[in-house]
C-alpha positions, 0 to 999 in steps of 0.5 A: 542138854548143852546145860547138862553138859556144861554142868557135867564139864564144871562139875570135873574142873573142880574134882580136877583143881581139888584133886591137885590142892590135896595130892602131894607136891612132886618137886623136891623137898632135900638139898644136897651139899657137896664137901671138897679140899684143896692142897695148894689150892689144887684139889685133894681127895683123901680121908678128912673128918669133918661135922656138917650141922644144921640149925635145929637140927642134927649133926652129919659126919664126913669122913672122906673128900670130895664127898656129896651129902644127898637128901639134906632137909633145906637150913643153915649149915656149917662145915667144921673141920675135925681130923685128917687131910694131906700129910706134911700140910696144915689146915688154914681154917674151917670152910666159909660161914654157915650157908642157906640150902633150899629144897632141889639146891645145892651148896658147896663147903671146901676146906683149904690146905697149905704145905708145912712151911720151913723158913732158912738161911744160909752164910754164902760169901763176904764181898767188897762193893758187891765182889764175892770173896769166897773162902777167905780169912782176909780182905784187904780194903781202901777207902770209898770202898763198901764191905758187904755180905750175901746169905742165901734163903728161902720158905719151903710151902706152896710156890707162890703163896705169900708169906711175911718175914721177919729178918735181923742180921748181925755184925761183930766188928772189933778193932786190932790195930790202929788209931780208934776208929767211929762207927757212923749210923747211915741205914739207907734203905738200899742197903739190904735187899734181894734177889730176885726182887721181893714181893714187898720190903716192909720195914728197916731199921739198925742197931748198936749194942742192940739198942736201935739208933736213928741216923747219925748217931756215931760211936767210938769202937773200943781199943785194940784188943778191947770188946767187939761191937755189935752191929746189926739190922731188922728187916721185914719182908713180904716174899714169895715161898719157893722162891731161892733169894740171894740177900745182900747187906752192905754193911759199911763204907770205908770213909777218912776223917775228912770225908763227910759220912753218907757219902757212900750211897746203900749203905748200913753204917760208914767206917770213918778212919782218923787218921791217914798214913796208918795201917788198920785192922778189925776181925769182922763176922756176920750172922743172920736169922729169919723168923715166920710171921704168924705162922708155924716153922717146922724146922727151926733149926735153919733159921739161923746161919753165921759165917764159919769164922771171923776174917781180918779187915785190913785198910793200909793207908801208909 
């Protein structure tokens, strides 16, 4: 009798395990893939095409953010970018490569969006040794003394974002009486900078006559009366969008013959003048522009910016 039953008991443990190999799995065999975007890195729902597909397999198209695909069969997938998002921004790149999806997982393919960008600058004031003087035609000056000029600028986009700039500012200097002046090329590394302090100052160098000279190099400004020269500096930036900087150019220091050029300190070029008991003029007038690096500026028509008139320099040493 007990091996009857035994028998009977063994004979149900293996209708039991053959009934389980042969019946269907009751866990999941779809993924589910979830597609998002972000404006400024903030989250952004809103119409947006875009193609998922899978390896070896067909294509699934998206219309709208955020947006979860169900009952996705288990591969490689891809997300790319088609059409759409927010207005007044621009699509940085597609999501990150492909991603694996497993049967009962879920994989997560975000698109990122940055505000357009408008890079400007603005002439604000003339200033010697960092002293505004706003709405003038003339300044009078003496020696040790430093010329300066501020602009104002900025990059409309997302606040904060990084963004690299690069930055060439002019000036047309021209002699109108008194002995022939040189212009010595210092370019410290001071001499350009801005308020609030940038992420990073990249690089720096000055001009004459657009070509670059290295320190030292001196010339002769033309006669009195005779054709301007042209002054300048390139600079590149690291800087912050939304951010308002207030950027400063010592363009020069006032020196006599027998001061030894350089003495001043942050400066760009030293005005060296040869002769005491002399009354000196020059017409100066300054520019500047800015330039996005590697991105799209939608309003290029502020990019530039110049002082609305030449001003009279003048340094009486009679």
């Amino acid at each position: 009798m007990r091996k009857s039953v035994f028998g009977i008991c063994l004979s149900l443990v293996v209708a039991i395990v053959l009934l389980a190999a042969l019946a269907p799995s009751c866990g999941p065999t779809t993924g589910t893939i979830v597609v998002k975007a972000t404006i400024c890195g903030a989250p952004w729902q809103g119409a947006l095409n875009y193609t998922l597909t899978p390896t070896g397999g067909s294509a699934t198209n998206g219309t709208a953010v955020p947006y979860t695909h169900s009952s996705m069969l288990p591969a490689s997938w891809t997300c790319a970018y088609v059409s759409g998002g927010p207005g007044g921004a621009y699509f940085l790149n597609n999501p990150s490569a492909s991603q694996s999806l497993v049967a009962g997982g879920t994989i997560t393919f975000t698109f990122d969006f940055e505000l357009d960008q408008d890079a400007a600058i603005k002439f604000l004031w003339w200033s010697v040794n960092g002293q505004p003087r706003e709405q003038t035609s003339e300044i009078i000056a003496v020696p040790c003394q430093i010329i300066d000029a501020h602009f104002k600028q900025w990059v409309k986009g997302c606040d904060g974002y990084n963004v690299t700039m690069n930055e060439t500012s002019w000036l047309m200097i021209q002699q109108t009486a008194g002995p022939v002046a040189t212009v010595v090329v210092v370019n410290d590394w001071c001499a350009v900078n801005k308020t609030p302090d940038p992420r990073q100052k990249v690089s720096q160098t000055a001009s004459v006559d657009n070509v670059t000279r290295q320190k030292g190099y001196n010339i002769t400004l033309a006669p009195p009366q005779g054709l301007p020269t042209l002054l300048d500096v390139h600079t590149q930036w690291q800087l912050a969008k939304g951010t308002n900087y207030t950027k400063l150019i010592n363009w020069f220091g006032i020196s006599l013959v027998n001061i030894e050029p350089g003495a001043h300190p942050c400066v760009l070029f030293e005005l060296v003048l040869p002769m005491p008991g002399q009354l000196y003029t020059f017409t100066l007038q300054t520019s500047a522009e800015v330039a996005l690096v590697g991105d799209t500026d939608v309003d290029p028509s502020n990019n530039h910016d110049m002082s609305l008139i030449p001003i009279t320099l003048v340094v009486d040493l009679r």
